[in-house]
C-alpha positions in Angstrom: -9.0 11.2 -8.8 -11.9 10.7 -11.4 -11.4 14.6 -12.6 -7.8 14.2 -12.7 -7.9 11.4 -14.9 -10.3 13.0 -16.9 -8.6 16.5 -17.3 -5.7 13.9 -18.5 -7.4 12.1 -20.8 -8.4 15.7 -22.7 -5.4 17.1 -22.4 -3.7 13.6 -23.8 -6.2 13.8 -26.9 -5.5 17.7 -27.3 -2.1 17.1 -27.3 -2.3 14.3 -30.2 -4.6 16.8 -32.3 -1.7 19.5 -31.7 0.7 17.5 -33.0 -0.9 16.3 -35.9 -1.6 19.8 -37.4 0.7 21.5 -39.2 1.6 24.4 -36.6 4.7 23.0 -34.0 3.8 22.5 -30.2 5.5 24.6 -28.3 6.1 24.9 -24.4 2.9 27.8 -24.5 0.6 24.3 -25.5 2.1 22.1 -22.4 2.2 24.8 -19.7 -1.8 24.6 -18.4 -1.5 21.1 -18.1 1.2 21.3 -16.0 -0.5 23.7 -14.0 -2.9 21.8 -13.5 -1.6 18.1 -12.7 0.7 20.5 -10.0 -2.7 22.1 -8.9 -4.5 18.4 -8.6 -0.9 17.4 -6.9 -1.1 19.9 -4.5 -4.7 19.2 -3.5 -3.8 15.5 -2.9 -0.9 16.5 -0.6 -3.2 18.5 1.7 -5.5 16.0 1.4 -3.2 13.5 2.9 -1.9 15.6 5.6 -5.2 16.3 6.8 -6.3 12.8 6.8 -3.3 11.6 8.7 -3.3 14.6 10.9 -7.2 13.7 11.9 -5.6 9.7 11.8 -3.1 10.9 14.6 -4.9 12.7 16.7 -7.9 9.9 17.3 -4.9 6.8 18.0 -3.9 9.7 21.0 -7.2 10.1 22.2 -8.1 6.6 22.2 
């Protein structure tokens, strides 16, 4: 979560420095921070299955 948020924050600042130069922003600048918030998504959804699987399967054995 503390990565996440950090890779964010970064990204956020590179984004405003982007767009405050004289070049446009195009789709090319935004594309590897999508990947990676869909990377960090993906990571917390197998996190969470796992979690719950392992939650599941000690309320049956108890």
């Amino acid at each position: 979560m503390i990565l996440s948020g950090a890779q964010s924050g970064l990204a956020g600042m590179h984004m405003l420095s982007k767009a405050a130069g004289a070049a446009p922003v195009s789709t090319a600048d935004v594309a590897p921070y999508a990947a990676f918030g869909a990377f960090y998504f993906l990571v917390s959804a197998v996190s969470l299955t796992i979690s719950d699987a392992r939650r599941r399967s000690k309320a049956v054995t108890a």
